[in-house]
C-alpha positions as CSV (number, residue, x, y, z in Angstrom):
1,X,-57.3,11.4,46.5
2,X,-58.9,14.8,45.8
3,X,-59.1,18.7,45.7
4,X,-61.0,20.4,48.9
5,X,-61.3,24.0,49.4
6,X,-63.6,26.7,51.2
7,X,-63.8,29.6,53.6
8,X,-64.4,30.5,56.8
9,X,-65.5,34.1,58.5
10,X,-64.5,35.5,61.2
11,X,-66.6,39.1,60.9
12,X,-70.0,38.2,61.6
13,X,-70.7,38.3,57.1
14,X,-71.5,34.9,55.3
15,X,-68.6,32.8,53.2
16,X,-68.3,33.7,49.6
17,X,-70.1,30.9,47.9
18,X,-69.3,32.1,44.1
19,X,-65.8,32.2,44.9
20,X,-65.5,28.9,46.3
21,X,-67.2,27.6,43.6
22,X,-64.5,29.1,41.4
23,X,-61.8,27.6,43.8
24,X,-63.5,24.3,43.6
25,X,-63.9,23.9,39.7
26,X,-60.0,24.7,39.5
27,X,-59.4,21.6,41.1
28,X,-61.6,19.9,38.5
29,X,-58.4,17.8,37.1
30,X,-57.4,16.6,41.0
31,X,-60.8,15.2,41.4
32,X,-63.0,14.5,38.3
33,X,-65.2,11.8,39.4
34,X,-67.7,13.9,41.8
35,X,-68.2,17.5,42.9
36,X,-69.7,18.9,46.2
37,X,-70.3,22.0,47.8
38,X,-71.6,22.5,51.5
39,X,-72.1,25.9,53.7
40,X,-73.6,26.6,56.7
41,X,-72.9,29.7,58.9
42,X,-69.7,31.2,58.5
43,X,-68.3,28.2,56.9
44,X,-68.3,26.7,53.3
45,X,-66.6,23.7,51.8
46,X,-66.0,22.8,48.4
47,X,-64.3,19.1,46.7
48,X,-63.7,17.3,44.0
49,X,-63.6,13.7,44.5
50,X,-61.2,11.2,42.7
51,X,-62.6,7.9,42.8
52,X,-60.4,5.1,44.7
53,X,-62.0,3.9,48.0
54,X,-65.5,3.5,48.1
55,X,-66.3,3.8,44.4
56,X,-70.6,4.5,45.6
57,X,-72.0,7.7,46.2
58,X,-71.6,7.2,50.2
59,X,-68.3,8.4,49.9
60,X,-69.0,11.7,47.9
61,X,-67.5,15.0,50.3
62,X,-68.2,17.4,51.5
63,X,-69.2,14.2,53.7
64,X,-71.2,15.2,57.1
65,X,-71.7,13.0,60.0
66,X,-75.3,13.3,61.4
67,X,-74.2,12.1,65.2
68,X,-71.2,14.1,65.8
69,X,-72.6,17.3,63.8
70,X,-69.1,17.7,62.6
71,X,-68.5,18.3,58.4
72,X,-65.5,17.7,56.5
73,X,-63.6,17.4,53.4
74,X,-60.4,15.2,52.9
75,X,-57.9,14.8,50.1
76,X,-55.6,11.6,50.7
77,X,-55.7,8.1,51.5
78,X,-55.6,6.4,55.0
79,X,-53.7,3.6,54.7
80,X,-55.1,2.0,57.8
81,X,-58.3,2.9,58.0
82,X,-59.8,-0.7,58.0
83,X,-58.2,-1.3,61.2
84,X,-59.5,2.0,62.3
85,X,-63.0,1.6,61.5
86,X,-63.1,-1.6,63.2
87,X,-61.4,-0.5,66.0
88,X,-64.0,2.7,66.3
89,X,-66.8,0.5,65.7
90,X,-66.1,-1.3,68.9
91,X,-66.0,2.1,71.0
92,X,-69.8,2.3,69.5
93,X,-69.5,4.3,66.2
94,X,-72.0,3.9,63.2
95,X,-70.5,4.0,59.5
96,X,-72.6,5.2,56.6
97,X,-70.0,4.3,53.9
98,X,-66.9,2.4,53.0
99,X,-64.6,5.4,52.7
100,X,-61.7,6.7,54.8
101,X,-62.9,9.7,54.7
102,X,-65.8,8.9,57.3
103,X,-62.7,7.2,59.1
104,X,-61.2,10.6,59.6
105,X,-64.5,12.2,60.8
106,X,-65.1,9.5,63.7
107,X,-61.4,9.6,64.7
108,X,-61.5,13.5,64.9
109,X,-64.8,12.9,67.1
110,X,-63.1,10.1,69.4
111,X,-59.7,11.4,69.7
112,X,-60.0,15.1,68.9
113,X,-57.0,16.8,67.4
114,X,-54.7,13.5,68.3
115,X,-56.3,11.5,65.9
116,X,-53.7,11.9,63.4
117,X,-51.4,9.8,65.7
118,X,-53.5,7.3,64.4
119,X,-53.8,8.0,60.9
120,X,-51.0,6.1,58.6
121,X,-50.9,7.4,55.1
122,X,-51.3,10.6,53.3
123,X,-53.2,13.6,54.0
124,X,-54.9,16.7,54.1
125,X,-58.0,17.8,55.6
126,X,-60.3,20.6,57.2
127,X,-63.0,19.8,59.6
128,X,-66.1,22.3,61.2
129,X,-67.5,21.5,64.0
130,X,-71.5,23.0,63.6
131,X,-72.0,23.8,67.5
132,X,-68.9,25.4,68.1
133,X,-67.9,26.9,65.0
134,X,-64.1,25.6,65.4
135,X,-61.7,24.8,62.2
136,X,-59.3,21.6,62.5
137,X,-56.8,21.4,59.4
138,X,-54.4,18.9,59.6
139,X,-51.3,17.5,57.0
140,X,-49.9,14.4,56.8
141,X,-46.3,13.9,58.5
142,X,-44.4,14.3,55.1
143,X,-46.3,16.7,53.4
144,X,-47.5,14.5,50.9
145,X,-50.7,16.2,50.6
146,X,-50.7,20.0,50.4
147,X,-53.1,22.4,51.6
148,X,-52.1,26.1,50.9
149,X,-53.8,29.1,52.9
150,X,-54.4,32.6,51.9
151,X,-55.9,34.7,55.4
152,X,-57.0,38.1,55.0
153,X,-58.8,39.8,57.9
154,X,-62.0,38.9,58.4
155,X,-61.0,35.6,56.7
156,X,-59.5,32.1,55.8
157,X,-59.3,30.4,52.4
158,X,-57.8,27.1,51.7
159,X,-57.6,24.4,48.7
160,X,-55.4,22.2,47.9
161,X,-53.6,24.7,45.1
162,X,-52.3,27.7,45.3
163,X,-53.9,28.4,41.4
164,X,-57.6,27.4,42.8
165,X,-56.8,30.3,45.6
166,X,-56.2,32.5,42.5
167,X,-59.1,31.5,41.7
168,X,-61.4,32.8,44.3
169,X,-59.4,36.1,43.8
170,X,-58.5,38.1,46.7
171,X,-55.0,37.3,46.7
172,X,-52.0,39.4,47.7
173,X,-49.8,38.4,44.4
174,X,-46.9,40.6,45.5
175,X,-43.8,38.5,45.8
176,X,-42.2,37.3,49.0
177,X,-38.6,38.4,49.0
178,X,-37.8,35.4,51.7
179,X,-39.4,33.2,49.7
180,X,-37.8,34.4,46.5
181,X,-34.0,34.1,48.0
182,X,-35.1,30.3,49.1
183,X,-36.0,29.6,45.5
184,X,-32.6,31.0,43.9
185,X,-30.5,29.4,46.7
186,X,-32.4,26.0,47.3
187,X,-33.1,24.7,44.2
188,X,-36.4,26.6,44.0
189,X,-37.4,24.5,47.2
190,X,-39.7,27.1,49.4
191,X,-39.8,26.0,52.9
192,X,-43.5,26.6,54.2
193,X,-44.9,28.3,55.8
194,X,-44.0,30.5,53.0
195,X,-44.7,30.4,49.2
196,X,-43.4,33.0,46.4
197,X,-46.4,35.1,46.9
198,X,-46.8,37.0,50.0
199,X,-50.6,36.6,50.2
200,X,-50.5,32.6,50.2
201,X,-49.0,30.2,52.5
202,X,-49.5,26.5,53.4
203,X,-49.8,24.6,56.6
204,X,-46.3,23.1,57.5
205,X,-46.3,19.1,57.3
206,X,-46.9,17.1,60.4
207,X,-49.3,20.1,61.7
208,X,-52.7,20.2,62.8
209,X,-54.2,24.0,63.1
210,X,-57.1,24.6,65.4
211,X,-59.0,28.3,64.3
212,X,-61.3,29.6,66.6
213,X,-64.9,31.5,65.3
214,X,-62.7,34.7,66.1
215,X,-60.0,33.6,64.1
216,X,-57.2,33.2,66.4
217,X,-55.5,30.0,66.1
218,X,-52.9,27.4,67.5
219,X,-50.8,24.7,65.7
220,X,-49.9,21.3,66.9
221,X,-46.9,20.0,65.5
222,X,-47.4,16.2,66.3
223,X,-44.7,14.2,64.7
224,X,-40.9,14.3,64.5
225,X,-38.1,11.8,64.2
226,X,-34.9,12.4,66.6
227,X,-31.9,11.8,64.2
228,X,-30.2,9.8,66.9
229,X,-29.5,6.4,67.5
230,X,-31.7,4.5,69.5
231,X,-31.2,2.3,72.6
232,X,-33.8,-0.6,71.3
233,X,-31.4,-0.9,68.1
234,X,-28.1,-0.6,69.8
235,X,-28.1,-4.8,69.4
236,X,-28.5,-4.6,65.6
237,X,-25.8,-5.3,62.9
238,X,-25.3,-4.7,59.6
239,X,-27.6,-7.9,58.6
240,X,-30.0,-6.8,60.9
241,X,-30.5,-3.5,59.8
242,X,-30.8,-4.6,56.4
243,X,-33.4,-6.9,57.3
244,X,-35.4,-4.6,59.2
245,X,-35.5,-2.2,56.7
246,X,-36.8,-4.7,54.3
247,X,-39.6,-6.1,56.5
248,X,-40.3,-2.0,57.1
249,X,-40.4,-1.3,53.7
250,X,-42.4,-4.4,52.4
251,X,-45.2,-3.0,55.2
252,X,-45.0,0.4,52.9
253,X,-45.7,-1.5,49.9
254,X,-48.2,-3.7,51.1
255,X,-50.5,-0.6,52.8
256,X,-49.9,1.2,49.7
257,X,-52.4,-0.8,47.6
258,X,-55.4,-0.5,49.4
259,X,-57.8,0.8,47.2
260,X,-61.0,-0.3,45.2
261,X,-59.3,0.1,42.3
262,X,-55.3,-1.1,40.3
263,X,-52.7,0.3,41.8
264,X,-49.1,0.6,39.1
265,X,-45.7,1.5,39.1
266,X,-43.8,4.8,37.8
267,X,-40.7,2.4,36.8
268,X,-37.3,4.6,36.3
269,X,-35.5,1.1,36.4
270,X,-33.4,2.5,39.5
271,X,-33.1,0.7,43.0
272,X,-36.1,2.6,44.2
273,X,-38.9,2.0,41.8
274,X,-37.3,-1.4,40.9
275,X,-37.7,-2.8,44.8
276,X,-41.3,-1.7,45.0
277,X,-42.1,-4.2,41.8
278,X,-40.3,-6.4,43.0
279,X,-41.8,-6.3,46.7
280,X,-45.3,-6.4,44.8
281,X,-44.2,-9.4,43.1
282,X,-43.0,-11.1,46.0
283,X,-47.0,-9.9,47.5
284,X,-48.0,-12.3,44.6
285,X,-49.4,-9.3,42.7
286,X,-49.6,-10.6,38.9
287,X,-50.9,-8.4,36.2
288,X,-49.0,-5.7,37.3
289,X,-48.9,-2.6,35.4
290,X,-45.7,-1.1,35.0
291,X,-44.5,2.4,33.7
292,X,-41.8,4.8,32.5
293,X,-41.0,7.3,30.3
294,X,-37.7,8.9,28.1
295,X,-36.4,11.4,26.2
296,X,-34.8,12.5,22.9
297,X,-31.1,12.9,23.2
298,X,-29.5,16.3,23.2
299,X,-26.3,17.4,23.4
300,X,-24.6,14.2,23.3
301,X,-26.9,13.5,26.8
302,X,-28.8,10.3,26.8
303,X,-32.3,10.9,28.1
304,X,-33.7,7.3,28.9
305,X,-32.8,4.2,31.2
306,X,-35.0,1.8,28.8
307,X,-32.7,-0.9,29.3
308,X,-32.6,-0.8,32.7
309,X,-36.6,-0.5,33.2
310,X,-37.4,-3.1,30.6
311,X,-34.8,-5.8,32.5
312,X,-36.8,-5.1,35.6
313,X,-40.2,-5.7,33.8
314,X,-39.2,-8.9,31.9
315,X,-37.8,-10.4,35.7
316,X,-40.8,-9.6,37.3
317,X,-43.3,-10.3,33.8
318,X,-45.1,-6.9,34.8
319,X,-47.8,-5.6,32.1
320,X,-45.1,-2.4,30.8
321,X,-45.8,0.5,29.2
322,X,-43.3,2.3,27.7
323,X,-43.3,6.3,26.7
324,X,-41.0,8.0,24.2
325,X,-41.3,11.0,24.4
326,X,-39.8,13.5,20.8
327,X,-37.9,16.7,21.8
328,X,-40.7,18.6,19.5
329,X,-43.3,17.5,22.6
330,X,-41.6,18.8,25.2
331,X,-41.3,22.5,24.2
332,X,-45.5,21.9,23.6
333,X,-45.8,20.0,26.8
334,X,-43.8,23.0,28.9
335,X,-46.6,25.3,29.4
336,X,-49.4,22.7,30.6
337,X,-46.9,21.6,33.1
338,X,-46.1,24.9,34.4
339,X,-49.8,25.5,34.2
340,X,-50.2,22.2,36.8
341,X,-47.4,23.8,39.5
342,X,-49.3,25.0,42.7
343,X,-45.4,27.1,43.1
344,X,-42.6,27.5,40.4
345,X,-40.4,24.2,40.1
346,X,-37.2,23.8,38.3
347,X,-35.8,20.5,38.1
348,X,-35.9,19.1,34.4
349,X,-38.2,16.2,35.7
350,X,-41.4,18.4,36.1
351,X,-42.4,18.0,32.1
352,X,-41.5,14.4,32.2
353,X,-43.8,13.4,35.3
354,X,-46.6,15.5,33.6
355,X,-46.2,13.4,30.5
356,X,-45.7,10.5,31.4
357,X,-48.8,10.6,34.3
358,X,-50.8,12.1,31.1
359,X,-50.7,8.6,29.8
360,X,-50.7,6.3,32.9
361,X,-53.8,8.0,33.8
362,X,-55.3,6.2,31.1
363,X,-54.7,3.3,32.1
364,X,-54.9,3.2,36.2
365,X,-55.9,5.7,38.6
366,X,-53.4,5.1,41.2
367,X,-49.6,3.9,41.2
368,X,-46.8,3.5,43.2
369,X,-43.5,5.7,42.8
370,X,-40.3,5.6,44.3
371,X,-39.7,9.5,45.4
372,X,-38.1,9.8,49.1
373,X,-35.5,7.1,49.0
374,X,-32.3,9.4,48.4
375,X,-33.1,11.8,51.3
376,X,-34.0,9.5,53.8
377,X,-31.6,6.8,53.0
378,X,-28.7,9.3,52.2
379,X,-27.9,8.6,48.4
380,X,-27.0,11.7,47.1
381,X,-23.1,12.0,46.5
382,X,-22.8,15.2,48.6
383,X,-23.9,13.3,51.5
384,X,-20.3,11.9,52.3
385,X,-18.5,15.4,52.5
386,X,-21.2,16.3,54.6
387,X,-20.4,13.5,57.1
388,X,-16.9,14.5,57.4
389,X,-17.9,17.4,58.7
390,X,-17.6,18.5,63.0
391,X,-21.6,18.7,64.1
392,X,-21.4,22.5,64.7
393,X,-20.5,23.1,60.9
394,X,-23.3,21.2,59.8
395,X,-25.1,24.7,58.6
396,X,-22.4,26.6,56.3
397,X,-21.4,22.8,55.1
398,X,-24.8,22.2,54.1
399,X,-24.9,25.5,52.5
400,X,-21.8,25.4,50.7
401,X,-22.5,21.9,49.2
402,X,-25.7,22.5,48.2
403,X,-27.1,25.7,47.8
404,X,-26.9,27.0,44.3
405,X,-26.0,30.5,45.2
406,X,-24.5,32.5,48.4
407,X,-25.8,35.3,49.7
408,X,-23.5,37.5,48.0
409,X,-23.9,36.0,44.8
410,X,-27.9,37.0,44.8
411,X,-26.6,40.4,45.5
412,X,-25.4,40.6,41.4
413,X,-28.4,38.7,40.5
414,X,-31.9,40.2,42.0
415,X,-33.0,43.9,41.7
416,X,-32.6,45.5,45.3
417,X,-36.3,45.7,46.2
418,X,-36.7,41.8,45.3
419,X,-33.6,41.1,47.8
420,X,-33.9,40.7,52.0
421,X,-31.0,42.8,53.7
422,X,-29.4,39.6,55.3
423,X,-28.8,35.7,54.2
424,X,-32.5,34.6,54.7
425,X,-31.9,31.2,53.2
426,X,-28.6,30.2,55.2
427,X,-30.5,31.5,58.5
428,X,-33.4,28.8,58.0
429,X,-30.5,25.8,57.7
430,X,-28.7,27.4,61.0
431,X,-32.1,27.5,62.5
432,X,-33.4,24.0,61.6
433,X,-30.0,22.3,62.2
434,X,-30.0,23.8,65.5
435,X,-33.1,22.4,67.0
436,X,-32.0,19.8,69.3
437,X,-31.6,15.9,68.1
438,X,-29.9,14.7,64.8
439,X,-26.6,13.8,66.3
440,X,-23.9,14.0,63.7
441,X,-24.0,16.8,60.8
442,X,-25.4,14.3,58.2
443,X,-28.3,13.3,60.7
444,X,-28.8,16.8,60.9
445,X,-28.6,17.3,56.7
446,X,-30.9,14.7,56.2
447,X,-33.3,15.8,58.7
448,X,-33.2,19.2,56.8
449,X,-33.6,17.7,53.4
450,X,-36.4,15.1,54.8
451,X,-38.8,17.4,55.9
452,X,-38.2,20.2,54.0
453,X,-36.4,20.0,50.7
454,X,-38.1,16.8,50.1
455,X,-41.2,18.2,50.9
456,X,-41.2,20.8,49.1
457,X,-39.4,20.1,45.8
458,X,-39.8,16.5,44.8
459,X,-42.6,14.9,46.4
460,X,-44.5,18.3,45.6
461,X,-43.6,17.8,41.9
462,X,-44.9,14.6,41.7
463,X,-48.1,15.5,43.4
464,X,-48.7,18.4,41.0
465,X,-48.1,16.7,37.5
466,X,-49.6,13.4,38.6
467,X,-53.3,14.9,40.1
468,X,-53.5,17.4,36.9
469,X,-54.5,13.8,35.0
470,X,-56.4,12.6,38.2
471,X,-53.9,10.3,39.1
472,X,-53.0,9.2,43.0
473,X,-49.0,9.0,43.5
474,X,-48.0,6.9,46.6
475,X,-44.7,6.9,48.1
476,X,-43.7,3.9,50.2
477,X,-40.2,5.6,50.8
478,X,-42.0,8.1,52.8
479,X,-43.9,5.8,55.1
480,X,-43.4,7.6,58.4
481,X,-42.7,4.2,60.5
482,X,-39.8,3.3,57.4
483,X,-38.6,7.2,58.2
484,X,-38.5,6.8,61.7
485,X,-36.1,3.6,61.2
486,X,-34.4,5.0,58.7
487,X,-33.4,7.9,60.7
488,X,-32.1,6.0,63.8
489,X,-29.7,4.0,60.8
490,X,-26.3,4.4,62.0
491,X,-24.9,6.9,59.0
492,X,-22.3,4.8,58.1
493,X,-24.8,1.8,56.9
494,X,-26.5,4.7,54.6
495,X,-23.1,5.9,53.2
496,X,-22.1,2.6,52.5
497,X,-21.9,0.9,49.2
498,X,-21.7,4.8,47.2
499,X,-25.0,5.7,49.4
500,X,-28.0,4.0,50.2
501,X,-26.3,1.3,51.6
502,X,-28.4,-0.6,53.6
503,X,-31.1,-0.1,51.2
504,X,-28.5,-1.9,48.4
505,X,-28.2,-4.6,51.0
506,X,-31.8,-4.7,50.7
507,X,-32.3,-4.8,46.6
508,X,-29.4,-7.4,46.8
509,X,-32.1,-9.6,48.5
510,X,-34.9,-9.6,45.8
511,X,-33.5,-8.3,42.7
512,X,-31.0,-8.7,39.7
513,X,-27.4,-7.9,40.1
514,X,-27.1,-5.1,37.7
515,X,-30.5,-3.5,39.0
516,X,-28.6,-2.8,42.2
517,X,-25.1,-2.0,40.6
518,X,-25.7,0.0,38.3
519,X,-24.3,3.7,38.2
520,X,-27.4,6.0,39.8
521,X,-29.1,7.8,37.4
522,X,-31.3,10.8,36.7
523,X,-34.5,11.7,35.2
524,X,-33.0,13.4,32.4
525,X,-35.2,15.8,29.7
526,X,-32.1,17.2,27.7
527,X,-33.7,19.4,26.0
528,X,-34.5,21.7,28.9
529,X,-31.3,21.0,30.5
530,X,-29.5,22.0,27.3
531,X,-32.0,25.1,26.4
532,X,-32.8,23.2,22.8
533,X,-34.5,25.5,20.4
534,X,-38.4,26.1,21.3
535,X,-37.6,26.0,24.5
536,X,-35.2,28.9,24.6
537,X,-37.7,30.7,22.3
538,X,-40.3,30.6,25.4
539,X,-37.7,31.4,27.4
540,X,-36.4,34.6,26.1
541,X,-40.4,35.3,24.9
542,X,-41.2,35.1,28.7
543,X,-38.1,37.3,29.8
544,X,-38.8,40.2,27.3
545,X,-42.4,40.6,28.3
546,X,-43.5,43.4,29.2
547,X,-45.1,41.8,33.0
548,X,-41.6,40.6,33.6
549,X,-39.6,44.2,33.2
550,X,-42.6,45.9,35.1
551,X,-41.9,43.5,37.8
552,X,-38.2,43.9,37.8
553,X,-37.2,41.1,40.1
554,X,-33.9,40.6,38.2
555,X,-30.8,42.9,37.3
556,X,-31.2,43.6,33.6
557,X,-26.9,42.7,32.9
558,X,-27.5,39.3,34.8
559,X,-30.5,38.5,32.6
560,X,-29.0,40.1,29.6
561,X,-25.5,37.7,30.4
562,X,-27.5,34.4,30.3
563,X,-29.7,34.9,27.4
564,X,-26.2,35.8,25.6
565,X,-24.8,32.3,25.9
566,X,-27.7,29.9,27.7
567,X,-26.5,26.8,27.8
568,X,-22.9,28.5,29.5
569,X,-23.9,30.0,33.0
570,X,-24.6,27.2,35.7
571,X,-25.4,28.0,39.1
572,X,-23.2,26.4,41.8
573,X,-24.5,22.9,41.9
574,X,-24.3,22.9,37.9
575,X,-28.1,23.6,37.4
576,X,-29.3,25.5,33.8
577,X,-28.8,29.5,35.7
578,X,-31.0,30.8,33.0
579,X,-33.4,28.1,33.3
580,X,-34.3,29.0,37.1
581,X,-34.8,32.7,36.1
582,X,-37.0,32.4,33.5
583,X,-39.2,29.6,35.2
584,X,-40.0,31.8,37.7
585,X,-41.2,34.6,35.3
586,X,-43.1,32.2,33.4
587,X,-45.2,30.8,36.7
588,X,-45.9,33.9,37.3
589,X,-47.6,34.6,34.0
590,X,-48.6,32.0,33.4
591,X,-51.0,32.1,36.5
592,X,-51.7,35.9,35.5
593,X,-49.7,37.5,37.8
594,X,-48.7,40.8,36.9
């Protein structure tokens, strides 16, 4: 787990070495165990290295390979890369080192570009090849790992944040009006390619991009689950499915703690978190350090689930760590997590992941967190209306149940210039749910939410707050084998039980009664959700700022009507409407854009 980043030419000149120094030190926090910098040609690479496989100085990056003449750099873990190396030993390949990252080096030389087939685990990485000059960079299937792109002629940065682009300067910082209507809409979810500023982008998950020495380039999309049932699982029953997805997910846990160093929990006390301690215990893990985090009540709203994470630790006698955090802290801690977001993120969570991974990181550098498991196992409560639906109405559905604003509703909230002339955000749902598989509209809605939303909301958020401490999430929901099964489930076993049925059946197997019943919860932090106090004071400092009425991206009424009565306005799906305004506007200065 790490931060890579570099550049690559394409008009004869050499790469800007100072700026990707500057790119590289601004992933100091990802990776704060080693840094490297390599160049050569019309290529330079630049990484920070987070200790957990290979703890020697072999496994420092940018990491060559002498035989192949091929240079890399690699932020991730490969889950499987034991079984790899042995297995490329055998076809006659030397190893230097004990890392993965010399894995993914000899791969790319054995198998080329269809190496990732091989790869299980999360990734992100960029590979030169000396002789030719060629650029590989390739994502994991889930998007786990990001890797954000800013091309200007001539051209090609990358790093693993969009701020360490910022860094290297350069940077077309003008808003993306698409982008913009996907963040108001979808929960400030931002499909890629896109991000909120025109001049950045990031690879698509599941991709592998080939660039050429004149810069012309091709992209490989190498992984995709149907969404349909299956013929090899037409046999299977209810029992059966449970059980399969319990074998499946126990192989997640297990691969997820290889390393050289302890591997924790992020315990919330739900079903998710709770079943991979209790999968660890059943691994014979003792010792196992445990942790999770609450807040200050406000508003009448509770903002912990103590009671439910400490049951779970005393069944399984894990080593527990438990945070509290004071509403006073959060206001304070607002800033350094916005600081920490590669794009502007909304949900309430963001501050408490930052905290709470603030003092895990002290204690372990990598745990295991429970992210994934709603989307792919259908646990939401919108998910039922959604099955009711005919297939072909999938896409206004969708939209209706969960986008937090229609077209026409943006139309009274952003200035003219910030706002496309059509409904960007309910074309991409028409488009994605129209590419063939997914049989039934909630195969379709979870296949949306999968592989986009997920991607680009939640498991992006925990990525961001937990590698600003140097700290390596892994996310056994989103082992690609467990998604492929998951998404051949018939829907009805994933509605069943209030959602997540089968995966119910499953925590009925291996833990407590009330772990499993219990009424689902949320990571709660009242006192953004409520607009307490300091943080409405940042909020209306950040909206009266002089950047934020040069840039105009909102109507002055609409801004002026939520700051009159904050804790009132709620967008459709009942988040905090002033709350996704101003968070915007405060990314963006807070990363200096102006």
């Amino acid at each position: 787990m790490c931060g890579l980043s570099g550049e690559i030419r394409f008009d004869g000149g050499p790469p800007d070495l100072a700026a990707v120094e500057r790119m590289t030190d601004r992933l100091a926090a990802r990776g704060p165990d080693g840094r490297g910098l390599w160049s050569q040609g019309a290529a330079a690479l630049g990484h920070r290295r987070l200790q957990i496989i290979d703890l020697s100085e072999s496994g420092s990056q940018p990491m060559a390979d002498p035989a192949g003449r091929v240079v890399g750099v690699f932020n991730g873990c490969v889950y499987n890369y034991q079984e790899l190396r042995k297995e490329l030993r055998g076809l006659g390949h030397h190893f230097f080192s004990g890392s993965d990252t010399e894995v993914v080096l000899k791969a790319y030389q054995q198998w080329g570009t269809a190496c990732v087939d091989r790869l299980y685990g999360m990734f992100a990485f960029v590979i030169v090849e000396q002789a030719t000059g060629r650029v590989v960079l390739g994502r994991d299937r889930l998007g786990i790992k990001p890797l954000y792109l800013a091309q200007t002629p001539g051209r090609l940065r990358f790093a693993s944040s969009l701020p360490a682009l910022l860094a290297g300067g350069g940077i077309d910082t003008s808003l993306d009006p698409v982008a913009v209507h996907q963040y108001m809409s979808w929960q400030a979810t931002v499909a890629a390619p896109r991000t909120v500023l025109a001049g950045v982008r990031k690879l698509p998950p599941a991709t592998v991009r080939v660039v050429e020495p004149d810069g012309r380039h091709r992209d490989i999309r190498y992984w995709q689950p149907s969404y349909t049932r299956r013929e090899e699982y037409a046999h299977l029953d209810a029992d059966d499915w449970r059980d399969a997805v319990l074998a499946a997910l126990r192989t997640a846990v297990r691969r997820r703690t290889v390393a050289d160093v302890p591997v924790g929990v992020l315990l919330s006390g739900g079903l998710d978190s709770s079943l991979i301690v209790a999968l660890l215990a059943d691994e014979g893990q003792s010792d196992l350090a445990t942790f999770s985090v609450g807040f200050e009540s406000e508003a009448g709203e509770e903002g912990d689930e103590f009671r439910y994470s400490d049951l779970v630790a005393r069944h399984f006698g894990t080593e527990h760590h438990q945070l509290m955090v004071p509403s006073d802290r959060v206001s304070t801690a607002l800033d350094a997590a916005i600081e920490a977001m590669s794009e502007p993120m909304t949900s309430h969570d963001v501050v408490a992941f930052h905290l709470l991974s603030e003092q895990v990181a002290k204690e372990v550098k990598v745990v295991q967190s429970g992210q994934g498991a709603d989307e792919v196992f259908a646990g939401y409560h919108w998910y039922p209306d959604l099955a009711a639906v005919p297939r072909q109405r999938a896409p206004e559905a969708y939209a209706e149940t969960y986008f937090d604003r229609s077209h026409a509703d943006l139309t009274r909230v952003l200035q003219p210039h910030a706002l496309p002339d059509h409904d960007v955000s309910g074309q991409f749902v028409r488009e994605h749910m129209g590419q063939p598989g997914a049989e039934t509209a909630l195969d379709a809605a979870l296949r949306l939410d999968t592989h986009v939303m997920l991607v680009d909301d939640p498991v992006k958020r925990v990525d961001n707050m937990t590698m600003d401490w140097g700290l390596e999430a892994r996310v056994p929901f989103l082992d690609h084998e467990l998604v492929e099964l998951a998404a051949a489930c018939p829907p009805e076993l994933k509605l069943a039980d209030g959602g997540k049925g089968v995966l119910k059946a499953v925590g009925r197997q291996v833990l407590p009664a009330e772990v499993v019943d219990r009424p689902k919860g949320y990571f709660p932090v009242p006192a953004v959700k409520h607009m307490a106090g300091p943080v409405l004071e940042r909020v209306r400092e950040a909206l009266s700022a002089p950047e934020a009425r040069s840039r105009g991206v909102f109507r002055e009424a609409y801004v002026d009507r939520l700051l009159s009565a904050p804790d009132e306005h709620r967008a459709r799906r009942g988040a905090n409407a002033l709350w996704q305004v101003a968070l915007l506007e405060i990314w963006l200065q807070t990363h200096g854009i102006r």
